[in-house]
One Martini backbone bead per residue (centre of mass of N, CA, C, O) as a GRO file, in nm:
protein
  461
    1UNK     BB    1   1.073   5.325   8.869
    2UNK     BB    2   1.176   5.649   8.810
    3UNK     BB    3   1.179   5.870   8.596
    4UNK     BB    4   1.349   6.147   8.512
    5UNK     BB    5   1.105   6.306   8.474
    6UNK     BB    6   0.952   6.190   8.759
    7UNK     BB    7   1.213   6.343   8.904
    8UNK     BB    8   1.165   6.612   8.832
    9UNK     BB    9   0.851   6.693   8.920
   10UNK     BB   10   0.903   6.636   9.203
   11UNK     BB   11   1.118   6.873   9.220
   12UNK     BB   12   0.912   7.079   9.171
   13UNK     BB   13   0.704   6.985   9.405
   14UNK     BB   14   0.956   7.004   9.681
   15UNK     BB   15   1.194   7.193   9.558
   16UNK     BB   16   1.422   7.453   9.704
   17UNK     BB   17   1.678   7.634   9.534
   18UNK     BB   18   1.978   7.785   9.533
   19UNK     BB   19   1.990   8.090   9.368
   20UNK     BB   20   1.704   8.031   9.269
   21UNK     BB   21   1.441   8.090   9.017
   22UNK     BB   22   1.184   7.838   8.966
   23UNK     BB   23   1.045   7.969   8.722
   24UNK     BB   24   1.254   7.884   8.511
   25UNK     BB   25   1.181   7.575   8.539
   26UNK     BB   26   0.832   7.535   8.481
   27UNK     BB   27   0.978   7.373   8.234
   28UNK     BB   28   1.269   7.402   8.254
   29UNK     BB   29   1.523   7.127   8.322
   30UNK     BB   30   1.727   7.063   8.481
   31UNK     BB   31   2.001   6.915   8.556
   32UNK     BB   32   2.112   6.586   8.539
   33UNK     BB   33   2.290   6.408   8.800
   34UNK     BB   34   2.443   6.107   8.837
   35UNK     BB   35   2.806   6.120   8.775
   36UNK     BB   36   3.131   6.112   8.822
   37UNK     BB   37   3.475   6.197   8.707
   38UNK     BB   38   3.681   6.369   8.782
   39UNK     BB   39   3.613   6.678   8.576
   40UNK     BB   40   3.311   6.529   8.544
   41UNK     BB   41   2.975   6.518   8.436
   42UNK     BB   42   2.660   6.308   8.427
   43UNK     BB   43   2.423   6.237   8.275
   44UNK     BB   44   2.183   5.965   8.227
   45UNK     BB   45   2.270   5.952   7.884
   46UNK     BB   46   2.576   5.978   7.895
   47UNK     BB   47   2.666   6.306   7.911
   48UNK     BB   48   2.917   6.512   7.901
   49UNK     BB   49   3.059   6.762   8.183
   50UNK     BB   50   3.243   7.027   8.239
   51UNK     BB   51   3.370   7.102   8.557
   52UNK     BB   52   3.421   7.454   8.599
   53UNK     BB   53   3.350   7.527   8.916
   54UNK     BB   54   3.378   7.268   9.102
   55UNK     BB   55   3.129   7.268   9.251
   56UNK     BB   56   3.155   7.555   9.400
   57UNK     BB   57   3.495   7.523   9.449
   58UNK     BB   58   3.565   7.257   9.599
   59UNK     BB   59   3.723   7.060   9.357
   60UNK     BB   60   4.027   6.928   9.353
   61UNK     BB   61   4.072   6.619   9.274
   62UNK     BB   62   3.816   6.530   9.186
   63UNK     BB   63   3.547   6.257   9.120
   64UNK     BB   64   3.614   5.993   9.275
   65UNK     BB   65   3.852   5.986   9.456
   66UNK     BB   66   4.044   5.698   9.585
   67UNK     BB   67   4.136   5.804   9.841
   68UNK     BB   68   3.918   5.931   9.947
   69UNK     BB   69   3.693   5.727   9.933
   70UNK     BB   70   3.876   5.530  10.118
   71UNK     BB   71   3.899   5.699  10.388
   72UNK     BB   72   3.568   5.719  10.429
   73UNK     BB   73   3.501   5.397  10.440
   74UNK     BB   74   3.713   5.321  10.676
   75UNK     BB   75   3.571   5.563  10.882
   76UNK     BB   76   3.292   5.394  10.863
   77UNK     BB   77   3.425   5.140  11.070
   78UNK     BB   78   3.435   5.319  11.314
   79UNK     BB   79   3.336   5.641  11.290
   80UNK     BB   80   3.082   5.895  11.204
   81UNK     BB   81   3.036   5.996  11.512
   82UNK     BB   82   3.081   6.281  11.763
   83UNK     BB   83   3.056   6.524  12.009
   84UNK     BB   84   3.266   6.828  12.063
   85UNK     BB   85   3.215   6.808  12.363
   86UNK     BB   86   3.388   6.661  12.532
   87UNK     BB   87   3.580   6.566  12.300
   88UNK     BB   88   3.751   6.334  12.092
   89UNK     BB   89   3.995   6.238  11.793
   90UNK     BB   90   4.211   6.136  11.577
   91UNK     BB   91   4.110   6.321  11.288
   92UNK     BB   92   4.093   6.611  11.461
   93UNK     BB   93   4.394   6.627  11.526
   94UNK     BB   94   4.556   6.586  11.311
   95UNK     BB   95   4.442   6.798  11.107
   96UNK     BB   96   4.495   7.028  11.261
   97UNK     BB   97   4.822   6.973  11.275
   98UNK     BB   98   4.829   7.025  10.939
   99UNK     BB   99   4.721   7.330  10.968
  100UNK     BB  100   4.965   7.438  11.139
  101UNK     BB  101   5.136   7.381  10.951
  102UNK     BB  102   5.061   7.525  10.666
  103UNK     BB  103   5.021   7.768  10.773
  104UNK     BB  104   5.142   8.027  10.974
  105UNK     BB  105   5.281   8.176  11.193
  106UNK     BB  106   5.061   8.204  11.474
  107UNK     BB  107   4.889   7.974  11.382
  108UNK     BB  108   4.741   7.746  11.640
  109UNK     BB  109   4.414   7.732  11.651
  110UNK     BB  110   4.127   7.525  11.623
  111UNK     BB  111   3.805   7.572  11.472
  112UNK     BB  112   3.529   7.375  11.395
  113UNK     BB  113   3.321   7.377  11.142
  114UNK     BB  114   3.036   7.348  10.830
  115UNK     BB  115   3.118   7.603  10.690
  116UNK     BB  116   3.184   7.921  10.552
  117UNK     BB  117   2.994   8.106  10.741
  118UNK     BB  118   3.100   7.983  10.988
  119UNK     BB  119   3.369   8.036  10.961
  120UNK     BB  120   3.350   8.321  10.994
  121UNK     BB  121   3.121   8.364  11.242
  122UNK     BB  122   3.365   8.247  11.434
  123UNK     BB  123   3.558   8.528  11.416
  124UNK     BB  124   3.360   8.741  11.488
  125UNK     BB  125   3.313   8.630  11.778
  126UNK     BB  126   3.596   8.618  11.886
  127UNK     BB  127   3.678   8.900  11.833
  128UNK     BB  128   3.441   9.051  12.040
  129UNK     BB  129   3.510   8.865  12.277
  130UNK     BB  130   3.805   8.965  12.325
  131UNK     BB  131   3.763   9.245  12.388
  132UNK     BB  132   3.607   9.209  12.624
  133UNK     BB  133   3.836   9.048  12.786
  134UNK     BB  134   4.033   9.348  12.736
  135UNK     BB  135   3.836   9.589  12.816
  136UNK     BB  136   3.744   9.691  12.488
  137UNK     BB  137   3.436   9.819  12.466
  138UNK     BB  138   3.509   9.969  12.198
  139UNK     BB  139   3.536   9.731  12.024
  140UNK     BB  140   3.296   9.724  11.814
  141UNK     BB  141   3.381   9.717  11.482
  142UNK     BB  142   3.342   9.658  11.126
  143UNK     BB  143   3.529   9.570  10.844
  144UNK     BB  144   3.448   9.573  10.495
  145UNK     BB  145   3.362   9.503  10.158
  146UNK     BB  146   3.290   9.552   9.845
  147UNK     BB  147   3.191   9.283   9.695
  148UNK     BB  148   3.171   9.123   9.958
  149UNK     BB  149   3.157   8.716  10.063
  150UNK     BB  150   3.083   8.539  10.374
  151UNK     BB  151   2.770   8.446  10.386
  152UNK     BB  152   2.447   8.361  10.521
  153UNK     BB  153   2.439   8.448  10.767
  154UNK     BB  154   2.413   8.743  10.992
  155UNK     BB  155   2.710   8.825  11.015
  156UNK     BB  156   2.806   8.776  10.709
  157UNK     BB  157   2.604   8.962  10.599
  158UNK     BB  158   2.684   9.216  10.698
  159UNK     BB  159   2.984   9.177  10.554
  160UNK     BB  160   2.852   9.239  10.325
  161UNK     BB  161   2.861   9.348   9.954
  162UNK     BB  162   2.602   9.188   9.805
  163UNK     BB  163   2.287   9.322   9.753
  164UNK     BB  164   2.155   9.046   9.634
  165UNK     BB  165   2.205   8.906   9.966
  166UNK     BB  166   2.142   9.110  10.161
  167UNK     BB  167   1.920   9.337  10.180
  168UNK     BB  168   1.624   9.193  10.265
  169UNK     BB  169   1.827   9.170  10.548
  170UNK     BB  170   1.879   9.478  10.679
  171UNK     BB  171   1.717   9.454  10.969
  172UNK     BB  172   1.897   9.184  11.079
  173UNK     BB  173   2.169   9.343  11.088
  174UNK     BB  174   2.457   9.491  11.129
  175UNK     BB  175   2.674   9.753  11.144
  176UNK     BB  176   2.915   9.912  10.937
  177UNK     BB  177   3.228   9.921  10.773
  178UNK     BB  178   3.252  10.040  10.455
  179UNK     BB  179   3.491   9.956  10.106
  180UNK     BB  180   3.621   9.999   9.864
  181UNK     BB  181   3.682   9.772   9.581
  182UNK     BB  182   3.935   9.658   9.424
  183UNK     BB  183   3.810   9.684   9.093
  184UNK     BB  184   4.008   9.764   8.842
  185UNK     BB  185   3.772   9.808   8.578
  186UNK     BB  186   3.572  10.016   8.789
  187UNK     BB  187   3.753  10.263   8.896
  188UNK     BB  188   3.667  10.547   9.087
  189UNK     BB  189   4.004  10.679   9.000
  190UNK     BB  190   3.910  10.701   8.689
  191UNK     BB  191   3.791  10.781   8.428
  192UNK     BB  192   3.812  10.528   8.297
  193UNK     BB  193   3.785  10.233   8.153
  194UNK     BB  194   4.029   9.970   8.103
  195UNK     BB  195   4.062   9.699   7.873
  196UNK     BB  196   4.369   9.744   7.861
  197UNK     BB  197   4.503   9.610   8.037
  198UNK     BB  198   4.802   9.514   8.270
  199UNK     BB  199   4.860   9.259   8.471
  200UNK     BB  200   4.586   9.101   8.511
  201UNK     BB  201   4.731   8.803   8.663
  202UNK     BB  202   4.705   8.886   9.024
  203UNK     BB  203   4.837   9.173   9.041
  204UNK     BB  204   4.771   9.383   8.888
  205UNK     BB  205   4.821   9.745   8.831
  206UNK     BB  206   5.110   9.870   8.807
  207UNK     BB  207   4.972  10.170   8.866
  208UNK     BB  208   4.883  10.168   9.081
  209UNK     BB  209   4.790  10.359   9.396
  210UNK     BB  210   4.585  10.279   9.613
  211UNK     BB  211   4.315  10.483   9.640
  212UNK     BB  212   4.090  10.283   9.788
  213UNK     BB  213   4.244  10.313  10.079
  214UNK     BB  214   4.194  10.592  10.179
  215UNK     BB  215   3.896  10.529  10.344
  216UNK     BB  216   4.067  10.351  10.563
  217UNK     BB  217   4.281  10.577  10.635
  218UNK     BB  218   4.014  10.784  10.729
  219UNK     BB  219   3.870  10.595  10.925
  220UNK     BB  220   4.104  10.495  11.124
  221UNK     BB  221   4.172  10.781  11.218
  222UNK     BB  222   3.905  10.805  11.366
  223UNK     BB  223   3.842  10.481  11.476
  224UNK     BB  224   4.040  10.237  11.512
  225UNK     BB  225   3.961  10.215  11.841
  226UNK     BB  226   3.677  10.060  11.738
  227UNK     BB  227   3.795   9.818  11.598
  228UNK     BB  228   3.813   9.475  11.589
  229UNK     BB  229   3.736   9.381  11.237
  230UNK     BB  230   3.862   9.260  10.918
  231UNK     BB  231   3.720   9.143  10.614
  232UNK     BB  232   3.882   8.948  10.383
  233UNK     BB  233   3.952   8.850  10.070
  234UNK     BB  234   4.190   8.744   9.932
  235UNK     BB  235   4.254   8.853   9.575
  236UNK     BB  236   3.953   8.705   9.547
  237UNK     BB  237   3.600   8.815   9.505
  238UNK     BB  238   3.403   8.589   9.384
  239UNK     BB  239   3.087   8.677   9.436
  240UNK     BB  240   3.148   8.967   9.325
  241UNK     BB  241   3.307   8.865   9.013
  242UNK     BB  242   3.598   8.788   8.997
  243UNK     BB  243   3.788   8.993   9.167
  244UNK     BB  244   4.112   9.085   9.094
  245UNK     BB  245   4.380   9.199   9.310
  246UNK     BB  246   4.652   9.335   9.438
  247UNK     BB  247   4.895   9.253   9.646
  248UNK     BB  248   4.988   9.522   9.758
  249UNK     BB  249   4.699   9.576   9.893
  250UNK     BB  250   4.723   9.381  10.099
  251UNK     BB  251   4.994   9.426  10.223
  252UNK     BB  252   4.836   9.762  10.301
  253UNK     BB  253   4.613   9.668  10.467
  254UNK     BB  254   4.797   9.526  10.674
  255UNK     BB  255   4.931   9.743  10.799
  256UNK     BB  256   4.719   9.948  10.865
  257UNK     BB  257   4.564   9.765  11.087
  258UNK     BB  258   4.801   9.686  11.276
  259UNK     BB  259   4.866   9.995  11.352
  260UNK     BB  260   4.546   9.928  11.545
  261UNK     BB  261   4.527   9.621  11.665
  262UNK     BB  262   4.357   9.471  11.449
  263UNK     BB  263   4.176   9.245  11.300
  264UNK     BB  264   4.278   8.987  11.070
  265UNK     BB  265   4.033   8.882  10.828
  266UNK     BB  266   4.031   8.593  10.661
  267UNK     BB  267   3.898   8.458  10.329
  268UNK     BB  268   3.953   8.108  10.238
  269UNK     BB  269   3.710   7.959  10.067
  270UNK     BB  270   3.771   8.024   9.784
  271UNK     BB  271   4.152   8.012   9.786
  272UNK     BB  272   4.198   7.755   9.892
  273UNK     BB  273   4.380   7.516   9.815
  274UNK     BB  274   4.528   7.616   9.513
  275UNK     BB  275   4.394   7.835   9.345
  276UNK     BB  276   4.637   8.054   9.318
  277UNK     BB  277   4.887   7.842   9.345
  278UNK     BB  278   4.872   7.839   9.670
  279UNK     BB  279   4.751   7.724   9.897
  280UNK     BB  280   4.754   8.015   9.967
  281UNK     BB  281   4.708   8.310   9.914
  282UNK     BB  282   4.870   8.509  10.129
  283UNK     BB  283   5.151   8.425  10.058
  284UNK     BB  284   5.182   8.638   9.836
  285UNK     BB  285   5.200   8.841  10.097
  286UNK     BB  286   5.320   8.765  10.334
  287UNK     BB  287   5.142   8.692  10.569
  288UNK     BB  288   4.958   8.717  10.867
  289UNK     BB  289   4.666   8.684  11.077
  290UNK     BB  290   4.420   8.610  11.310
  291UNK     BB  291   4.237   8.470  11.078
  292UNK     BB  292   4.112   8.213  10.943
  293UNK     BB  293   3.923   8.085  10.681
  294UNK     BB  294   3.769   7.700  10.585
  295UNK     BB  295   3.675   7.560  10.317
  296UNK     BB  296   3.557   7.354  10.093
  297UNK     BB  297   3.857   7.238  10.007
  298UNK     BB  298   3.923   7.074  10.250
  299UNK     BB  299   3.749   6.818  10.134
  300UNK     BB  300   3.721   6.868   9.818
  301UNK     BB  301   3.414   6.786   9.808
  302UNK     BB  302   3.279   6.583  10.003
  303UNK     BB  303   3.294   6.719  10.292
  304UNK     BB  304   3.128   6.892  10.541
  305UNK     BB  305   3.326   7.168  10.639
  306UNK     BB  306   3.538   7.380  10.893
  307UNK     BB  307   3.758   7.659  10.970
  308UNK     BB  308   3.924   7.825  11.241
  309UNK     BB  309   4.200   8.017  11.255
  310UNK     BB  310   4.442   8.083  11.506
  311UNK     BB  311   4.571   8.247  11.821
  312UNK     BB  312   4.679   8.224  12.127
  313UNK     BB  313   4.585   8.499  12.200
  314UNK     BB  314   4.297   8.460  12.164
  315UNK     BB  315   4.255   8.191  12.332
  316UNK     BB  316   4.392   8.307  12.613
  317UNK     BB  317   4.090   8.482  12.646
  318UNK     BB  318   3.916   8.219  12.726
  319UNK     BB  319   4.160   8.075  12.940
  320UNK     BB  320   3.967   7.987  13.210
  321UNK     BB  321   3.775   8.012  13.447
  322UNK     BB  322   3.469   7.960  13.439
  323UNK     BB  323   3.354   8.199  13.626
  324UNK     BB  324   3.436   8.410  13.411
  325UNK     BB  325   3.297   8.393  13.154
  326UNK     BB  326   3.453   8.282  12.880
  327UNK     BB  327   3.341   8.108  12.716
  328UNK     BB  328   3.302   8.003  12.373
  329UNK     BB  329   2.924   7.979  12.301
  330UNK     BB  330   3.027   7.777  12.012
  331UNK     BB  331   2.826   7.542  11.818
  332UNK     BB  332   2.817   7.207  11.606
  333UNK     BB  333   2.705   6.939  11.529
  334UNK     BB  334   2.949   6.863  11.297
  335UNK     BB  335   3.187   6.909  11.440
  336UNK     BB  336   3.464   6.740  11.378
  337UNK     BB  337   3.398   6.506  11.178
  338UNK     BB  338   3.548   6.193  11.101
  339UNK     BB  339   3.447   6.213  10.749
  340UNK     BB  340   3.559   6.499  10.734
  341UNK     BB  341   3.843   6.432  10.817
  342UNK     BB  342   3.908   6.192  10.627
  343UNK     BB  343   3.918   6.381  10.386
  344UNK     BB  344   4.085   6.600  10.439
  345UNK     BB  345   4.352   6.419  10.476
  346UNK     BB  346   4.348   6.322  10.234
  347UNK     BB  347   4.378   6.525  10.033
  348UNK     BB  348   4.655   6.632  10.145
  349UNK     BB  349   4.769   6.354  10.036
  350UNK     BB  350   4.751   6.431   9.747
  351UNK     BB  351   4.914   6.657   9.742
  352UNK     BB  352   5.178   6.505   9.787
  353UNK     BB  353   5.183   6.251   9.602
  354UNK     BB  354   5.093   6.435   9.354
  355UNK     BB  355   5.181   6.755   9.342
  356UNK     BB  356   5.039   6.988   9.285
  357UNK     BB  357   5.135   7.248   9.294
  358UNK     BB  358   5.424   7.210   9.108
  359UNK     BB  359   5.204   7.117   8.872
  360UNK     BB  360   5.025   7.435   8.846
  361UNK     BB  361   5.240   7.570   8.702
  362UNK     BB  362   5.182   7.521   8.392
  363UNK     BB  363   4.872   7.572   8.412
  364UNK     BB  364   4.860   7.817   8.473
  365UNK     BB  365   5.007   7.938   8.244
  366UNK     BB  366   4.783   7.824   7.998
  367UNK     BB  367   4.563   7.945   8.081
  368UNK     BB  368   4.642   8.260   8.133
  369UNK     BB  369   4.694   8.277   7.861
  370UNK     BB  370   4.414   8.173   7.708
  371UNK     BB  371   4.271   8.416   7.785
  372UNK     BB  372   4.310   8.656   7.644
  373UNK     BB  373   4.193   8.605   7.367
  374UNK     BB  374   3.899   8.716   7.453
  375UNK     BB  375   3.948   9.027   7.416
  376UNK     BB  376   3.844   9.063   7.118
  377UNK     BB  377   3.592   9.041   7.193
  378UNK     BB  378   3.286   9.230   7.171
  379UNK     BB  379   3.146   9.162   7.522
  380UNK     BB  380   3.467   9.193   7.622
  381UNK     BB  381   3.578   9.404   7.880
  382UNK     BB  382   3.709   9.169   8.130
  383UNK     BB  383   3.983   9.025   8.188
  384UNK     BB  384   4.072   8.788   8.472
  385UNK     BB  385   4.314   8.665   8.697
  386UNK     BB  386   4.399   8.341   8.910
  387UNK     BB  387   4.523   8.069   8.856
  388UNK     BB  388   4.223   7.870   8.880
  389UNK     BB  389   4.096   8.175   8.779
  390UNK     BB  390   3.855   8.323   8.554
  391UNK     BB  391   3.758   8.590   8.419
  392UNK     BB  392   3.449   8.754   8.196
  393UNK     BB  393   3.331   9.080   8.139
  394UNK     BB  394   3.038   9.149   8.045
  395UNK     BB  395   2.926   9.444   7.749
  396UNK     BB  396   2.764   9.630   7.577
  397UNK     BB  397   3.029   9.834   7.613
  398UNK     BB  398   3.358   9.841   7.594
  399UNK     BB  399   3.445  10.126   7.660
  400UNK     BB  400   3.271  10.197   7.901
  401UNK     BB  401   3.125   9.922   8.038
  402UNK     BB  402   2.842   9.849   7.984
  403UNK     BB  403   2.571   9.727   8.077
  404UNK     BB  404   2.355   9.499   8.115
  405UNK     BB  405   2.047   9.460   8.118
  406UNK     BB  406   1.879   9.222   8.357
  407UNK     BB  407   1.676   9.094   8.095
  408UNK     BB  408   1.851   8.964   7.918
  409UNK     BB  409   1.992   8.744   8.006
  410UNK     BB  410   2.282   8.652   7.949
  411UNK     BB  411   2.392   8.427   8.144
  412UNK     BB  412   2.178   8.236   8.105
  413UNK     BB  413   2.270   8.182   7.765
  414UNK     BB  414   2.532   8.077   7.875
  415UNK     BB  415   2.464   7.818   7.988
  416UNK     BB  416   2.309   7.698   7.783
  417UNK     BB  417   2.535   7.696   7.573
  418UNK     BB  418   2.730   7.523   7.743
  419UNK     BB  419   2.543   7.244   7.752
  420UNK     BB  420   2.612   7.219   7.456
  421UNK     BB  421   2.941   7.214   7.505
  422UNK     BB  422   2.997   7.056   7.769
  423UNK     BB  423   2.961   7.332   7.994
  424UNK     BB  424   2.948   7.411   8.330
  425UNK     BB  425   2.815   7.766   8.349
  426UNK     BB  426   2.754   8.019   8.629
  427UNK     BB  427   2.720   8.313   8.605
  428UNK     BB  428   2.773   8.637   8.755
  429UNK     BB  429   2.542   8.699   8.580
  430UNK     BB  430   2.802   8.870   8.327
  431UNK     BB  431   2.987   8.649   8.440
  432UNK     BB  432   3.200   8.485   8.351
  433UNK     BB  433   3.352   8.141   8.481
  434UNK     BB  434   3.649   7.988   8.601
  435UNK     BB  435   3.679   7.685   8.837
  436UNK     BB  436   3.934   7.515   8.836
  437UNK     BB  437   4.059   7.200   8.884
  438UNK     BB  438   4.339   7.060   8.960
  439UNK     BB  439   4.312   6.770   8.809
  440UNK     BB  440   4.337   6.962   8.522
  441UNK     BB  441   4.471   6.973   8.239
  442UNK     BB  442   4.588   7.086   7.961
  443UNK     BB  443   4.389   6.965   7.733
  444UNK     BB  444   4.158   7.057   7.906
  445UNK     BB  445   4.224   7.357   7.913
  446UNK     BB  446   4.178   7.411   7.592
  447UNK     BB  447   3.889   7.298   7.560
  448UNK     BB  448   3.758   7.475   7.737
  449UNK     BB  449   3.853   7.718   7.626
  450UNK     BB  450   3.754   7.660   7.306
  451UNK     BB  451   3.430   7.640   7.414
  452UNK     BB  452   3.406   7.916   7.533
  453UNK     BB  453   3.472   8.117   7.325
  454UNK     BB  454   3.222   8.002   7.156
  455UNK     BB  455   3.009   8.061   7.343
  456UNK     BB  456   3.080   8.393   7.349
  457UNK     BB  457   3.122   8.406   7.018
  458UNK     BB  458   2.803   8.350   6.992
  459UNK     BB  459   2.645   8.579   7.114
  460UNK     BB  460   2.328   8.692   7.046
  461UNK     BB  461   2.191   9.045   7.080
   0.00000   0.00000   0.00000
């Protein structure tokens, strides 16, 4: 049998990391993962890890919680799979139907895909396709934020607005229309950045006066009839950086787009299911989109799922006679699989037996209380949050704002020395960000942030 050491190697020989420089590896060795409990990892050695990420946002209740791991090994003795076109299980059947439960009134419609890019890449087709539908072939135009994420196929990277995922690929995208980030520590709006802002927990700077939303407003009034749709993450940026931003931002672009009658593509595959602290982000500001985008916490991390909901409206754009060729000609090997739809429901199933929402609210008071202490940190220029995600923007000068220098590598330092402090953090760049499961109690929570603190204000530059 190979030893931890003899398949590091062979992962150097035949694996290549996302989001991972490989060289950096060529020495130092990744962390090798044995197995999951809780909201913990451990490795080989038997030495413990708090998964402060979610393993990258996606788990909710914890790793091998009994109901989900229950749900699908029953569900792997009837069905593990069938393909999605002109058939269906009652797996698939029930998940919808507790979807359209769940979201807004007017979200209708399921379609199953297999991730977050994918669910974003069939709302952006399905709308473009939609105006063909509507005979409004002037709208092909789509808009989204600067230093927005929505996954890495070629229509989500057109949308996307951080330029280190995106630029290598700027000849394979199609053109849109870009708006500034509603960025709040770094507003091109203000004289300069403002270290102790008040009310950052969610909400935004009390005096915001939305003046970043300008640029939508008149970009709308000259072209709005030719946008067919606009997406953004619901009140938190999350790959560009955990920017939150104001509830009352949300609640005046879907004013403005709903006036030009644009399709409002919502991207909570980030903020879905209890991370905000309610269900969905959106419901903080009473919204219903166009289309609805879900995956990660889909099924708490346990199997690769995504969906995108959507309205009758837009769905009834598609149901004519095959000849008229309408049919919406989007699909993947994996919708709707019986044992992603298994862990699905099981997960669901958790929010209530286990009362999660409920519960998160004592958690998140204690959480966003404890980030609070880290502005004092000499590194720290802006601290941030909203429900289990918080997030920590280090800078070289706290007055200006100015960052470090990218060979510093910052991100970096504060990783290796997070897994000597027993915890697992991937900094975006010099942000360093919690994305609690939702299963992390108070003690752990206090814990987490105790650790981070040290690793934090240990950093020596």
């Amino acid at each position: 049998m190979n030893s931890e050491l003899d398949l590091l190697d062979l992962d150097r020989k035949y694996l290549w990391h996302p989001y991972t420089q490989m060289k950096d590896f060529e020495k130092d060795n990744l962390l090798f993962v044995d197995r999951g409990e809780g909201i913990f990892l451990f490795d080989s050695l038997g030495r413990r890890y708090y998964d402060t990420i979610s393993s990258w946002w996606c788990i909710l209740h914890g790793h091998n919680h009994p109901m989900i791991k229950s749900a699908i090994m029953a569900q792997l003795d009837r069905l593990e799979h069938v393909h999605f076109a002109g058939t269906t299980h009652e797996g698939a059947i029930r998940l919808a139907e507790r979807l359209v439960d769940l979201t807004p009134d007017g979200l209708d419609r399921v379609f199953y895909s297999d991730n977050g890019s994918t669910a974003c890449e069939v709302a952006i087709n399905m709308s473009f396709q939609y105006w063909r539908h509507m005979g409004e072939t002037a709208r092909k135009g789509f808009i989204s934020l600067e230093r927005g994420y929505h996954g890495d196929t070629v229509g989500a990277m057109s949308l996307g607005g951080v330029k280190a995922f995106n630029s290598p690929f700027d000849t394979l995208t199609f053109d849109s229309y870009r708006i500034p980030s509603p960025y709040c520590y770094r507003c091109p709006y203000k004289a300069e950045p403002t270290v102790e802002s008040p009310n950052r927990q969610g909400a935004g700077l009390l005096d915001c006066s939305l003046a970043c939303l300008g640029p939508l407003d008149e970009l709308l009034a000259d072209k709005g009839h030719e946008i067919a749709g606009i997406i953004l993450e619901p009140l938190l940026q999350a790959a560009g950086g955990m920017i939150v931003y104001p509830v009352k931002y949300l609640k005046r672009l879907a004013e403005l787009v709903s006036n030009y009658g644009i399709h409002l593509i919502l991207d909570e595959v980030a903020t879905g299911f209890g991370r905000t602290g309610r269900m969905f982000a959106l419901e903080h500001a009473g919204i219903s989109p166009d289309f609805l985008c879900l995956s990660k916490g889909l099924t708490a991390g346990y199997i690769p799922m995504a969906a995108t909901i959507t309205t009758d409206e837009v769905y009834n754009a598609f149901y004519a006679d095959y000849r008229e060729g309408r049919t919406f000609f989007h699909g993947h090997t994996f919708t709707g699989n019986p044992l992603a739809s298994a862990a699905a429901l099981a997960s669901l199933e958790v929010f209530e037996q286990e009362n999660v929402l409920n519960g998160l609210q004592d958690k998140i008071s204690v959480f966003q209380s404890g980030i609070k202490g880290f502005r004092k940190l000499p590194f720290v220029g802006d601290v941030r949050g909203i429900g289990m995600v918080a997030a920590f923007e280090l800078v070289m000068d706290r007055k200006t704002g100015t960052m470090f220098p990218p060979e510093k590598r910052v991100g970096q330092m504060i990783y290796k020395d997070g897994l000597k402090k027993g915890l697992i953090l991937r900094p975006l760049n010099d942000i360093v960000y919690l994305f609690l499961p939702l299963s992390v109690t108070v003690d752990q929570i206090e814990d987490i942030l105790d650790r981070s603190f040290e690793v934090i204000s240990g950093l020596s530059l």
